[in-house]
DSSP file (Angstrom, degrees, kcal/mol; ACC not computed):
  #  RESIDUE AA STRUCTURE BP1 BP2  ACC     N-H-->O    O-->H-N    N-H-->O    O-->H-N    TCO  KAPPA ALPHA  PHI   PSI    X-CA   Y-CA   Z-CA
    1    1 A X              0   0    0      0, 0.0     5,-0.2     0, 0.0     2,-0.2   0.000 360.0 360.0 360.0 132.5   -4.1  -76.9   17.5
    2    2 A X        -     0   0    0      3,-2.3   135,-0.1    40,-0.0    40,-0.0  -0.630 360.0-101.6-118.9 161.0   -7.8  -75.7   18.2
    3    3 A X  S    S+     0   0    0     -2,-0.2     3,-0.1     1,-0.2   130,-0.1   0.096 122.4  36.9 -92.2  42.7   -9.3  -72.9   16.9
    4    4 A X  S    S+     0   0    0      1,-0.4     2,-0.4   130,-0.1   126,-0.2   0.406 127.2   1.2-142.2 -32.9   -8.9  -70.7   19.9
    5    5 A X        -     0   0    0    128,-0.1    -3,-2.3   124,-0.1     2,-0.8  -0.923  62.5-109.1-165.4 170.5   -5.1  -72.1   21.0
    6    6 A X        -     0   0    0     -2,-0.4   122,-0.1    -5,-0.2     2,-0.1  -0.761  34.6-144.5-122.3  93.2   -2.3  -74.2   20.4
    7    7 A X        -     0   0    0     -2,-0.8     2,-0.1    22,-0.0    22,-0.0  -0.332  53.2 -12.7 -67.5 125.3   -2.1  -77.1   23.1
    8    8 A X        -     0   0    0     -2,-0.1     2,-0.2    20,-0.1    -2,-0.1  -0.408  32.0-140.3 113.5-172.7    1.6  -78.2   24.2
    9    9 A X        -     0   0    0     -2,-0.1     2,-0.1   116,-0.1   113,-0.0  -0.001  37.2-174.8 -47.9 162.6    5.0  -78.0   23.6
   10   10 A X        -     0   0    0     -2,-0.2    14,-0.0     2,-0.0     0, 0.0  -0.340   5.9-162.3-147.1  98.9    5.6  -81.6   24.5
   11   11 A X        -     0   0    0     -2,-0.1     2,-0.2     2,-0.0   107,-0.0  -0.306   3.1-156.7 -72.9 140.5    9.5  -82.4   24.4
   12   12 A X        -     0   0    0      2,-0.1     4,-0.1     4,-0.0    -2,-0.0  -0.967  19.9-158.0 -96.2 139.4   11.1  -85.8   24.2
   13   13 A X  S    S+     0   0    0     -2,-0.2     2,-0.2     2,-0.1    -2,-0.0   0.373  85.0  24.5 -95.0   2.5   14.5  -86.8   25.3
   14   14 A X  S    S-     0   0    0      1,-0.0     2,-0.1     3,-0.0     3,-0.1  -0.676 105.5 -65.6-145.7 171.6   14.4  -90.2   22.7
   15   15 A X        -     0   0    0     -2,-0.2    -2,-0.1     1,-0.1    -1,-0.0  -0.333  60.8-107.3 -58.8 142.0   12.5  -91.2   19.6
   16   16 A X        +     0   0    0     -2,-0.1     2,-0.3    -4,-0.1    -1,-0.1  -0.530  42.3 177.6 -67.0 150.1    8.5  -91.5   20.2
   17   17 A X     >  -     0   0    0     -3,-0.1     4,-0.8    34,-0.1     5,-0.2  -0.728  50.5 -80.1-119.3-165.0    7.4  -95.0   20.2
   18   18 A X  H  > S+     0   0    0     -2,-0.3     4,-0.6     1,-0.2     5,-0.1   0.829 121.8  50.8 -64.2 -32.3    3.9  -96.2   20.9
   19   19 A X  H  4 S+     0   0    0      2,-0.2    -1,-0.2     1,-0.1    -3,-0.0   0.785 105.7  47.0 -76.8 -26.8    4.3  -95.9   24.5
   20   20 A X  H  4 S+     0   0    0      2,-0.1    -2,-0.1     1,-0.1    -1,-0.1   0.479 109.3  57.0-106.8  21.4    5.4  -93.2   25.0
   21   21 A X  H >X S+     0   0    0     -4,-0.8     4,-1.7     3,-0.1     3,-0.9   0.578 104.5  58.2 -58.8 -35.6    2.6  -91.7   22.5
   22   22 A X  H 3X S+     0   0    0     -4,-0.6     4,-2.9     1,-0.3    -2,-0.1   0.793 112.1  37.6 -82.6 -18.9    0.2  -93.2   24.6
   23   23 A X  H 34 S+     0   0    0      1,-0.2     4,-0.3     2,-0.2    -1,-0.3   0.209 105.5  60.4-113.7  39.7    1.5  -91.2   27.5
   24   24 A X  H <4>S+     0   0    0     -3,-0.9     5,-2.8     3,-0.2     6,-0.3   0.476 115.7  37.8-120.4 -46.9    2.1  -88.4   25.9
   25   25 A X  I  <>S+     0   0    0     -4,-1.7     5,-3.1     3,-0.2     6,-0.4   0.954 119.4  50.8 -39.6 -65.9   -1.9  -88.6   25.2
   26   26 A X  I  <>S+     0   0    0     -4,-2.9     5,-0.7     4,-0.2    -3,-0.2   0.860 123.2  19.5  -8.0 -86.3   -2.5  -89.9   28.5
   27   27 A X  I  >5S+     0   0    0     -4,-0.3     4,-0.7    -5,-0.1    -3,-0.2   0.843 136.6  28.5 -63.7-102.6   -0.6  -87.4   30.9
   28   28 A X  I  45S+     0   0    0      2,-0.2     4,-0.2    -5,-0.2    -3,-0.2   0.242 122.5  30.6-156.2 -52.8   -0.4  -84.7   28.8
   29   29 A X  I  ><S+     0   0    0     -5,-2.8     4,-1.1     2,-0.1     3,-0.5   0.937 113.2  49.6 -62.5 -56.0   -3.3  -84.3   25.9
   30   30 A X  I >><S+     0   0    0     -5,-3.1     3,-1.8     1,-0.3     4,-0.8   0.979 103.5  56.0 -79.7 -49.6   -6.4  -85.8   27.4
   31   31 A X  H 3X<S+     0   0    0     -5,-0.7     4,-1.2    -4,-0.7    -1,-0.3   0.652 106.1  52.0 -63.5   1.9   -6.4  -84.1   30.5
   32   32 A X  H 3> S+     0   0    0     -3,-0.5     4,-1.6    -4,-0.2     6,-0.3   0.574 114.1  44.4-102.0 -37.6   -6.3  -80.6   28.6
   33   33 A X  H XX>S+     0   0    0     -3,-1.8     4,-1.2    -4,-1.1     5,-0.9   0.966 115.2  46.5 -88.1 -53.3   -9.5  -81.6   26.2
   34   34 A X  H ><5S+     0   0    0     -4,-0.8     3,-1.1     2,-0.3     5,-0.2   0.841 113.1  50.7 -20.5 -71.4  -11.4  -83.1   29.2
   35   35 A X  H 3<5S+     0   0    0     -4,-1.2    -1,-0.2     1,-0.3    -2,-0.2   0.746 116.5  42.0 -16.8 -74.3  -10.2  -79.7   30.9
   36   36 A X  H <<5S-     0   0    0     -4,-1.6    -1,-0.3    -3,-0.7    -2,-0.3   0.422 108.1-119.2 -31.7 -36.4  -11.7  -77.9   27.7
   37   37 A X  T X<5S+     0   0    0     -4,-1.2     3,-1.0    -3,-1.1     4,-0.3   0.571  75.8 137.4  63.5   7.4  -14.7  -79.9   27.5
   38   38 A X  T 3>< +     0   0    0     -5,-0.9     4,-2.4    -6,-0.3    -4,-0.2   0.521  58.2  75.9  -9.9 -28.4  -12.9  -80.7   23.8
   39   39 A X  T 34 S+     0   0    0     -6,-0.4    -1,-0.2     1,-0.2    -5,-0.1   0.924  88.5  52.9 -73.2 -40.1  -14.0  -84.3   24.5
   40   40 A X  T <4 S-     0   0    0     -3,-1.0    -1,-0.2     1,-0.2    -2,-0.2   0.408 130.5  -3.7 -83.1 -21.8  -17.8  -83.8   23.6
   41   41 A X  T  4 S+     0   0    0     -4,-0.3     2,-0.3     2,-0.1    -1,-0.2   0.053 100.0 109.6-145.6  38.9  -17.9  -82.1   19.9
   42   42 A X     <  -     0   0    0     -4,-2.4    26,-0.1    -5,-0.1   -40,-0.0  -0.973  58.2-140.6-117.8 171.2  -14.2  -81.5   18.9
   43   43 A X        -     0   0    0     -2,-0.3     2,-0.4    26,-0.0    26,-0.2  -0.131  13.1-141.3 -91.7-171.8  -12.6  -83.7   16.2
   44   44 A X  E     -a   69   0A   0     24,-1.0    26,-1.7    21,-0.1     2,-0.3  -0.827  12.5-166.6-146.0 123.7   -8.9  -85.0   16.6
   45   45 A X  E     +a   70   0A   0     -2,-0.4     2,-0.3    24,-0.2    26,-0.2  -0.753   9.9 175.8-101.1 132.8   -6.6  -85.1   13.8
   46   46 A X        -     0   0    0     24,-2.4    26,-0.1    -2,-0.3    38,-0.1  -0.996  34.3-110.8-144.2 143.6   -3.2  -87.1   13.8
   47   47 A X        -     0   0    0     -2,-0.3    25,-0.9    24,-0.1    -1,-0.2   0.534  39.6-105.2  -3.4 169.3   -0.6  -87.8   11.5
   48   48 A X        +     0   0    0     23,-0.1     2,-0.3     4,-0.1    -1,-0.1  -0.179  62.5 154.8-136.5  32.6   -0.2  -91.8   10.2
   49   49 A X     >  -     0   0    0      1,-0.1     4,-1.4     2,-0.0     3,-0.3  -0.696  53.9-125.9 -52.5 115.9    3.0  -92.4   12.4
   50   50 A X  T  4 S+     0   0    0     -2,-0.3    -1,-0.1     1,-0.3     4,-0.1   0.632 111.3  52.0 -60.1 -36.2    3.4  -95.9   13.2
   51   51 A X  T >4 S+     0   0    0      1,-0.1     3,-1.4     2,-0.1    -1,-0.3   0.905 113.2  46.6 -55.0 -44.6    3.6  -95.0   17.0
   52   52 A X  T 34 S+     0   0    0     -3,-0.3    -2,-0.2     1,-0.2    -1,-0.1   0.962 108.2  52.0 -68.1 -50.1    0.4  -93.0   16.7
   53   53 A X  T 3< S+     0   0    0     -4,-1.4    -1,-0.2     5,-0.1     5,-0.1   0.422  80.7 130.4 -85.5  12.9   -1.8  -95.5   14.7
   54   54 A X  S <  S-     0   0    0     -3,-1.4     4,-0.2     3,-0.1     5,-0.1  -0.382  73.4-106.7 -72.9 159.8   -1.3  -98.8   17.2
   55   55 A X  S >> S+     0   0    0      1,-0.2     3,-3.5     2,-0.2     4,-2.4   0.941 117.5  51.2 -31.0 -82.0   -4.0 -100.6   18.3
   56   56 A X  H 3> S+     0   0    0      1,-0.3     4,-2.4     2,-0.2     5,-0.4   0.848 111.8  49.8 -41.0 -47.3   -3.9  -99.3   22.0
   57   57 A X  H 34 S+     0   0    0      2,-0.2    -1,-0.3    -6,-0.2    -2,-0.2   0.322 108.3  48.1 -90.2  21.7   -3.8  -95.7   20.8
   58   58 A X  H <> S+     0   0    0     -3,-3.5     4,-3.4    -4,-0.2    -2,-0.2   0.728 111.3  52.2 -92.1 -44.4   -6.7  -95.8   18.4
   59   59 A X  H  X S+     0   0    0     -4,-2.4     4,-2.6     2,-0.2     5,-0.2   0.922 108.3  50.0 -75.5 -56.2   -8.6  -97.4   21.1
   60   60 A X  H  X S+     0   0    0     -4,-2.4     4,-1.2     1,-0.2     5,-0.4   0.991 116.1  44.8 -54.1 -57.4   -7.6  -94.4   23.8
   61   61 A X  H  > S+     0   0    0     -5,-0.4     4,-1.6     2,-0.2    -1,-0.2   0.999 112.9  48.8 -48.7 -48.8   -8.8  -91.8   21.0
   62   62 A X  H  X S+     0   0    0     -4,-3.4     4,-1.9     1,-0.2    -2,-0.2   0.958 105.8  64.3 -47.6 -72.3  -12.0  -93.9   20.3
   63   63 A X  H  < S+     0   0    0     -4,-2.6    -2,-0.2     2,-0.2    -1,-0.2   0.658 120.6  16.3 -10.4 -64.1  -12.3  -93.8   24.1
   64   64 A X  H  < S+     0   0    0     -4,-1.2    -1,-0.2    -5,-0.2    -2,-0.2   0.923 134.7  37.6 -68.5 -82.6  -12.7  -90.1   24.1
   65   65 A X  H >< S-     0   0    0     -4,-1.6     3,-1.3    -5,-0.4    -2,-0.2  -0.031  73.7-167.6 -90.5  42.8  -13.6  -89.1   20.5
   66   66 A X  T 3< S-     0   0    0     -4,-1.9    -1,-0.2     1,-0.3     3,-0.1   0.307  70.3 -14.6 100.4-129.1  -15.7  -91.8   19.6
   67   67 A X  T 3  S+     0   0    0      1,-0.2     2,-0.7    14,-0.1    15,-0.4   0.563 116.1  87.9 -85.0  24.1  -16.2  -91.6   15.4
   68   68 A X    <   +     0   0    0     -3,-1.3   -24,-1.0    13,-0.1     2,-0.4  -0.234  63.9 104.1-107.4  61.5  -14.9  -88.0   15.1
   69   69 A X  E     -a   44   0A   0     -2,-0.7    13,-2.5   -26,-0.2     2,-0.5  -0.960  53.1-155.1-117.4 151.9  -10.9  -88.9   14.7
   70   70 A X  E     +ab  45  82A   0    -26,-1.7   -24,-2.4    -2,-0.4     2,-0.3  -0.994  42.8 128.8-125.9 125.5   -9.1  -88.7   11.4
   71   71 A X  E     - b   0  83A   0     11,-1.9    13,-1.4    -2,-0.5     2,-0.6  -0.921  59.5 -99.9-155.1 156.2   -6.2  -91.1   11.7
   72   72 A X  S    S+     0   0    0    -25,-0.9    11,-0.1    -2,-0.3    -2,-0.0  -0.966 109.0  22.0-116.8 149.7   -5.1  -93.7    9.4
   73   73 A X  S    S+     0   0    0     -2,-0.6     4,-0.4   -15,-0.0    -1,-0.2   0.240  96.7 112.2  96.7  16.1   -5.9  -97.4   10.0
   74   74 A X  S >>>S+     0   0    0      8,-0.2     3,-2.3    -3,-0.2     4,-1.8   0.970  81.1  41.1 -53.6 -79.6   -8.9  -95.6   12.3
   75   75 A X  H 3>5S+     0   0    0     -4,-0.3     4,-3.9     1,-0.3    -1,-0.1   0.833 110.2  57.3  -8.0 -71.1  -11.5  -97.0    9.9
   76   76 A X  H 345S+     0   0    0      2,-0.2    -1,-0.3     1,-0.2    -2,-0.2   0.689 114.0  35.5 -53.4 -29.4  -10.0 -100.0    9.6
   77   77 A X  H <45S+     0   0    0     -3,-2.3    -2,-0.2    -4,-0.4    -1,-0.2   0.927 132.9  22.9 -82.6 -57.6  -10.1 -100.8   13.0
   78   78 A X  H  <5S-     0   0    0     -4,-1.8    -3,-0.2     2,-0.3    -2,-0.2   0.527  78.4-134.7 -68.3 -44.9  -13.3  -99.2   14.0
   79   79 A X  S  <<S+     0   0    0     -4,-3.9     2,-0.2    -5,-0.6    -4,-0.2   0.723  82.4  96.8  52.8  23.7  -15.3  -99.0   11.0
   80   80 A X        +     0   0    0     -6,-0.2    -1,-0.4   -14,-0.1    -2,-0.3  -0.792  68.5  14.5-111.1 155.7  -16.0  -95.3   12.6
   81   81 A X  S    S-     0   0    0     -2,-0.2     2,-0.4    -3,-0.1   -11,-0.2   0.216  90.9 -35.8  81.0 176.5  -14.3  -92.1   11.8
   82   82 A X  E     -b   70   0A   0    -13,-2.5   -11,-1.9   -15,-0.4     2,-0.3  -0.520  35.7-144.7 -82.8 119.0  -12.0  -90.7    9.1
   83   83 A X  E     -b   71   0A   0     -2,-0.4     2,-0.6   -13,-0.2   -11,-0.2  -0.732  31.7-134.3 -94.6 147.8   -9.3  -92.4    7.1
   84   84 A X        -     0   0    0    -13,-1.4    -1,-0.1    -2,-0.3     4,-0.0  -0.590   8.7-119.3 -91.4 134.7   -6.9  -89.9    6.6
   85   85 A X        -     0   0    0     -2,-0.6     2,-0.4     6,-0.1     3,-0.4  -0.328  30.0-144.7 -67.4 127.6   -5.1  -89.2    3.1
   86   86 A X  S    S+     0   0    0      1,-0.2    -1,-0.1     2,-0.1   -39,-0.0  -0.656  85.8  43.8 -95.7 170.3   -1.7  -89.7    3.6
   87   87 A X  S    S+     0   0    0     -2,-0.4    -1,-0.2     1,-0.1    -2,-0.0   0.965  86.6 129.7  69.6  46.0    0.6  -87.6    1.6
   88   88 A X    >   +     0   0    0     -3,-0.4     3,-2.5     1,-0.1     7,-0.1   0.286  11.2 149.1-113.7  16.8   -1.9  -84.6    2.8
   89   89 A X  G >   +     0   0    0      1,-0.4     3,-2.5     2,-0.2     7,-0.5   0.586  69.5  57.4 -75.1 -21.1    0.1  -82.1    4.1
   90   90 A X  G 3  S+     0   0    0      1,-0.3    -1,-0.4     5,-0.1     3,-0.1   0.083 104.2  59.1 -97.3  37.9   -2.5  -79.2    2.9
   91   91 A X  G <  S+     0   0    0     -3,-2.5     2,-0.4    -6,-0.1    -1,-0.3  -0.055  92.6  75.1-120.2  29.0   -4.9  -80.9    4.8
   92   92 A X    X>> -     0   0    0     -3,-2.5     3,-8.1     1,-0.2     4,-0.6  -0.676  66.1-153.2-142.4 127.1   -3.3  -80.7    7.7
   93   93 A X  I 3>>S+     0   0    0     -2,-0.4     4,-2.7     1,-0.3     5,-0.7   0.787 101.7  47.9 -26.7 -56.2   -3.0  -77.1   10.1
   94   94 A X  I 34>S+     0   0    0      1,-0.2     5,-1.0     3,-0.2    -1,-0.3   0.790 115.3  46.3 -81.1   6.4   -0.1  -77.8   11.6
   95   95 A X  I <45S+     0   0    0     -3,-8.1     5,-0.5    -6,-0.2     4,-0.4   0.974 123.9  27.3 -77.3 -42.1    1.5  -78.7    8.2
   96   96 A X  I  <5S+     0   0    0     -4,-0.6    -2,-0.1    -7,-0.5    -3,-0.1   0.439 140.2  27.1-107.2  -2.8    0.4  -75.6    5.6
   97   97 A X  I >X<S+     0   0    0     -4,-2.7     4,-1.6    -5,-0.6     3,-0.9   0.470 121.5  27.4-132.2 -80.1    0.2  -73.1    9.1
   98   98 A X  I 3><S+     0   0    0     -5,-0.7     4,-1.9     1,-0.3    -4,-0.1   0.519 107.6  62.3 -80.8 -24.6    2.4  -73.7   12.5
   99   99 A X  H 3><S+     0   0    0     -5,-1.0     4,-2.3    -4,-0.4    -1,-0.3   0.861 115.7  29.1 -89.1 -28.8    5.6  -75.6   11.3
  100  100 A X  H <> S+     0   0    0     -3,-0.9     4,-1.7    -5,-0.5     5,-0.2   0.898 125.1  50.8 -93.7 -24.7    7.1  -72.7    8.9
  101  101 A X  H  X S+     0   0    0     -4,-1.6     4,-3.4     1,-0.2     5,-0.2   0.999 113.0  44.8 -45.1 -57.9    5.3  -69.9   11.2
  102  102 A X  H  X S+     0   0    0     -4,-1.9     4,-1.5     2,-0.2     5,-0.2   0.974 119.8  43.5 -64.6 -58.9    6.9  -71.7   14.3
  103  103 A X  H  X S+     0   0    0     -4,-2.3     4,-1.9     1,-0.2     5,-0.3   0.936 111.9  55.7 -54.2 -62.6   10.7  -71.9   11.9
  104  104 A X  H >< S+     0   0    0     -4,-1.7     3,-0.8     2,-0.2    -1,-0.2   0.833 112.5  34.6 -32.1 -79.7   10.2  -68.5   10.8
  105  105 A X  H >X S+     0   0    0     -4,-3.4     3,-2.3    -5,-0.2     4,-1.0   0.971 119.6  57.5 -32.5 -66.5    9.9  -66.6   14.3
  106  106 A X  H 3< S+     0   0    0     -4,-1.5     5,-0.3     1,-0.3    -2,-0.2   0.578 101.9  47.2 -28.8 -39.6   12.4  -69.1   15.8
  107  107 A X  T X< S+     0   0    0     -4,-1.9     3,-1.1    -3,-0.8    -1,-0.3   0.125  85.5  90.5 -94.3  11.5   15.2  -68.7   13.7
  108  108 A X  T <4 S+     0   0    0     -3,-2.3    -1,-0.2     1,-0.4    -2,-0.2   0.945 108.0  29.4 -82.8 -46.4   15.1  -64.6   13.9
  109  109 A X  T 3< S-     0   0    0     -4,-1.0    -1,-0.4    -3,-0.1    -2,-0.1   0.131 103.6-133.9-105.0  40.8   17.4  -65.2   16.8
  110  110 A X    <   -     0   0    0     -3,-1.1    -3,-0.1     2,-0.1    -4,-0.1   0.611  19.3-137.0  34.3  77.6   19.2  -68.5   15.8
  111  111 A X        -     0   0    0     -5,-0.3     6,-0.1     1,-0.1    -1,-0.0  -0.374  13.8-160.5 -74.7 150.1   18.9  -70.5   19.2
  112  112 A X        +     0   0    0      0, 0.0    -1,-0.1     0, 0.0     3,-0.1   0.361  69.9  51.3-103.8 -21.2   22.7  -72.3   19.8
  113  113 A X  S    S-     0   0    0      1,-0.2    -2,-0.0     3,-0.1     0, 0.0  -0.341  86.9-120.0 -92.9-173.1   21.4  -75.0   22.4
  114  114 A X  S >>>S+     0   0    0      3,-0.1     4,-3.5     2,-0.1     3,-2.1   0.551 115.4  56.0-103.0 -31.2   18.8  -77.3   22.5
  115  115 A X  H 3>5S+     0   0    0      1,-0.3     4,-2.6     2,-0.2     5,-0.1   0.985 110.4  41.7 -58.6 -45.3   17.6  -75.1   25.8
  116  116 A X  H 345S+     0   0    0      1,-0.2    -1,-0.3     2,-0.2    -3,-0.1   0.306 116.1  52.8 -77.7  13.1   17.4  -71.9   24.1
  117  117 A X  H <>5S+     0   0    0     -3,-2.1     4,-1.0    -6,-0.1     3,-0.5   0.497 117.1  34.2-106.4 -37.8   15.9  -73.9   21.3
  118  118 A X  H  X5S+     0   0    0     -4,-3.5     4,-1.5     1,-0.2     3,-0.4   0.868 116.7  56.8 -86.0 -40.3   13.0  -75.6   23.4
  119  119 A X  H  <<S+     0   0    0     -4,-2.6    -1,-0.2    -5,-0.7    -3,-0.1   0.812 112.7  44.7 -57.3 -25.5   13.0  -72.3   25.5
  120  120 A X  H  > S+     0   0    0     -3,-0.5     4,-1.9     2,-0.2    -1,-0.2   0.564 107.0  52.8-116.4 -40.1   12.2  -70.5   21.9
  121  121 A X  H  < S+     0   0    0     -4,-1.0    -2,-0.2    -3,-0.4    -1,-0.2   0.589 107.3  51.0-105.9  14.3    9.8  -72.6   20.5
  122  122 A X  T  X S+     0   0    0     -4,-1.5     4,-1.0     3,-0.1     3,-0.2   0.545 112.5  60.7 -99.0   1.2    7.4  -72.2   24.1
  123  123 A X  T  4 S+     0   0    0     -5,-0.2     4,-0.2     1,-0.2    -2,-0.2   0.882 109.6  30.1 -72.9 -60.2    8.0  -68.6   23.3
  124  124 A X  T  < S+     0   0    0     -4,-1.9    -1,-0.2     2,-0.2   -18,-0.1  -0.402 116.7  59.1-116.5  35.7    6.6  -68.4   20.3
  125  125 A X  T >4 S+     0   0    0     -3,-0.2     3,-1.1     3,-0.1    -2,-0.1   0.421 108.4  49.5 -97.4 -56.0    3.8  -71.3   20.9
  126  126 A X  T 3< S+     0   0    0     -4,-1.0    -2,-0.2     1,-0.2    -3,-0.1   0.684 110.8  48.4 -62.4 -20.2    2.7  -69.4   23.5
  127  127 A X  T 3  S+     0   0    0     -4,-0.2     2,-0.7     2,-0.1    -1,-0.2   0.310  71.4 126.0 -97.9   5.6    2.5  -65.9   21.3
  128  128 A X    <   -     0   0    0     -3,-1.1     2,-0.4  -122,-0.1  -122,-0.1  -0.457  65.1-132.9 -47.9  94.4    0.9  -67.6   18.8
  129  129 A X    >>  -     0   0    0     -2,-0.7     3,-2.2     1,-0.1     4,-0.5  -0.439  12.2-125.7 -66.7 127.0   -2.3  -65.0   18.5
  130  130 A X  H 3> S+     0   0    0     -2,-0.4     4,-1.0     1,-0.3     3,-0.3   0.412 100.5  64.5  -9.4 -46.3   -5.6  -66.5   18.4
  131  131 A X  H 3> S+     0   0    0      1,-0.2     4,-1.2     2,-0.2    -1,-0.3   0.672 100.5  65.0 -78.1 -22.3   -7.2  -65.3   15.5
  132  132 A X  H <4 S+     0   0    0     -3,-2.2    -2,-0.2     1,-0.2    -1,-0.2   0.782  98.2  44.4 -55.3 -32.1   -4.5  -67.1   13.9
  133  133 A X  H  X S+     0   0    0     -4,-0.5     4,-0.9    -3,-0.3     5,-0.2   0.409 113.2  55.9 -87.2 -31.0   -5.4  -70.3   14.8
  134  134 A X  H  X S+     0   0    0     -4,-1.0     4,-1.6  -130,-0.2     5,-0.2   0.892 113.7  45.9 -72.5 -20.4   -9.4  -69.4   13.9
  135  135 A X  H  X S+     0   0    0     -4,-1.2     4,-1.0     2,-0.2    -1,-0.2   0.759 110.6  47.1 -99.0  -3.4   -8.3  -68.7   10.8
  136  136 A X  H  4 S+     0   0    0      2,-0.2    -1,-0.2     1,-0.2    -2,-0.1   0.658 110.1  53.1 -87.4 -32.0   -6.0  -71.5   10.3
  137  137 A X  H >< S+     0   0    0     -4,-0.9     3,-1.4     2,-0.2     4,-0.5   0.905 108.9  52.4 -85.9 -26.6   -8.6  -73.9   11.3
  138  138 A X  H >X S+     0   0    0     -4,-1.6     4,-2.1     1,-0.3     3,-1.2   0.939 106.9  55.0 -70.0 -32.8  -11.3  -72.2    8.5
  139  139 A X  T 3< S+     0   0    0     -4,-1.0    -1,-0.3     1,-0.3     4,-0.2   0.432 106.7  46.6 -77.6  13.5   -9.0  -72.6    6.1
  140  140 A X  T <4 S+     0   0    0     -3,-1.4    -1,-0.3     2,-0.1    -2,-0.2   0.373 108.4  52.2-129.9  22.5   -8.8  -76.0    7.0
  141  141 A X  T X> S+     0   0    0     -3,-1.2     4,-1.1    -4,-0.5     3,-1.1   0.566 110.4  58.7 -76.8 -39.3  -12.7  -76.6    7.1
  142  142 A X  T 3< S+     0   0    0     -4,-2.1     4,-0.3     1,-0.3    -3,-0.2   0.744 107.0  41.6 -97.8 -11.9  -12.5  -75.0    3.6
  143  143 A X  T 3> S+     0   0    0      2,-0.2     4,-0.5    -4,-0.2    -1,-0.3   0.439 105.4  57.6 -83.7  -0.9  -10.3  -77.3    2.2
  144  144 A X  H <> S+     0   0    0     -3,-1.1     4,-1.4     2,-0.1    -2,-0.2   0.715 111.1  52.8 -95.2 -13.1  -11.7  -80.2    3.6
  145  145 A X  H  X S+     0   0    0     -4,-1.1     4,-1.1     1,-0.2    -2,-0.2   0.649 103.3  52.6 -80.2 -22.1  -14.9  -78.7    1.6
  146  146 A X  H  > S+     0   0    0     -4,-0.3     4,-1.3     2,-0.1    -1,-0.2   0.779 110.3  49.5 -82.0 -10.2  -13.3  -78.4   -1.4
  147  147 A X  H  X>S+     0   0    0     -4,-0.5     5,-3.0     1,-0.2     4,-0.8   0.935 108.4  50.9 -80.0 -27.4  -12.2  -82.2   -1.2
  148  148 A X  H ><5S+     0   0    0     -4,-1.4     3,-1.2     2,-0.2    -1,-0.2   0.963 109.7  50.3 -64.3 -47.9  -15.6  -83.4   -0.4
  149  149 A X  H 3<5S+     0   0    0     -4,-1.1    -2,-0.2     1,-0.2    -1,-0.2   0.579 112.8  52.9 -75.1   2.8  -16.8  -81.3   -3.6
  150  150 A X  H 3<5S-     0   0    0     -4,-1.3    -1,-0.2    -3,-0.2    -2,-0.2   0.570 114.3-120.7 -88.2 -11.1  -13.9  -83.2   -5.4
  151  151 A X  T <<5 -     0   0    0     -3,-1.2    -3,-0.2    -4,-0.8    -2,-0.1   0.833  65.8 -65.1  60.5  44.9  -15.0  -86.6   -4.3
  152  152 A X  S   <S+     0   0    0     -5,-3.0     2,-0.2     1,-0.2    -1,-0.2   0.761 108.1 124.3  43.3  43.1  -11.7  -87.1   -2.5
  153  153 A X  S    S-     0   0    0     -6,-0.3     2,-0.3     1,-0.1    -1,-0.2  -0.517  73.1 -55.8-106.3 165.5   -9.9  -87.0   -5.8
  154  154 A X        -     0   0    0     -2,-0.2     2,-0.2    -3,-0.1    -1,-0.1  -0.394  40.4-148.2 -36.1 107.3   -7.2  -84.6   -6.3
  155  155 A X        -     0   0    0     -2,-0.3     3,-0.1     1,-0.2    -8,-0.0  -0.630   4.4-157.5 -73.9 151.2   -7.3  -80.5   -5.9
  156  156 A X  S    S+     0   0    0     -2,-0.2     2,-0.6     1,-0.1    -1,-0.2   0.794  81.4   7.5 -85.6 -72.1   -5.0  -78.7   -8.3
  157  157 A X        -     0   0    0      2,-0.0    -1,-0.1     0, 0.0     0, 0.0  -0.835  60.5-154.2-143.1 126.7   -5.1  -75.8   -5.9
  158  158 A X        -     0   0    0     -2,-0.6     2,-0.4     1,-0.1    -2,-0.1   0.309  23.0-136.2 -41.8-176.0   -6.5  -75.0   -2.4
  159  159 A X              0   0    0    -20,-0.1    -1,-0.1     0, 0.0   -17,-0.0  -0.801 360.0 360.0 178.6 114.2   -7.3  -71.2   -1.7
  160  160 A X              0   0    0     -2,-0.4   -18,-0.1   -20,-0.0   -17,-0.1   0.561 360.0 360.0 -82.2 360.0   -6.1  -70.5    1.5
């Protein structure tokens, strides 16, 4: 999620592992921020998913965004970039904005397949308006501002 658009679906037909994270980066990610010119000042935020945080797929994110990732075991690897709080979920858009938007629309018609269910949620990815996503992404600038004026300690509550 950018603050202009929401990049993907990207369906699997198995569980991710680390390889096919990497090509799901690979194929499917990078060539869309390249595309975008994304590569040169935007940041990239991921989840701390064991597929997501191997060796090989820090180094292809380094590759690209140098120290502006927030990942965990980035740091650690790198000694660049952001370690991510785990157990953050209102720090992260598509947790506190896209997953209950995206359930909420979806379910108004109760898809019965998994086609009309993948078909449903490129439906509503794609109608996802724009100023929705600017505003989801200030409100997550503004919480990463209140945490910095917390000293990464605990907020009681966020202001969306």
């Amino acid at each position: 999620m950018t603050a202009t658009k929401i990049i993907g679906p990207s369906f699997f037909d198995s569980n991710i592992d680390s390889e096919s994270y990497g090509k799901l980066l690979k194929d499917f990610f990078l060539p869309r921020v390249f595309d975008e010119g994304w590569n040169k000042d935007h940041f990239f935020q991921q989840d701390g998913a064991a597929p997501h945080v191997t060796r090989e797929n820090l180094e292809l994110l380094k590759g690209v965004f140098g120290e502006r990732v927030f990942s965990r075991k980035y740091p650690d690897n790198f000694d660049i970039g952001i370690a991510w709080p785990p157990y953050s979920p209102d720090l992260s858009p598509l947790d506190f904005f896209l997953w209950g938007y995206l359930k909420d629309k979806i379910f108004e018609n109760a898809p019965k397949t998994i086609e009309s269910l993948s078909e449903a949620i490129v439906e509503v990815l794609e109608s996802v308006p724009a100023v929705s996503c600017g505003r989801t992404i200030a409100s997550f600038e503004k919480r990463l501002r209140y945490l910095v004026t917390a000293g990464g300690g605990y907020i009681e509550n966020i202001p969306s």
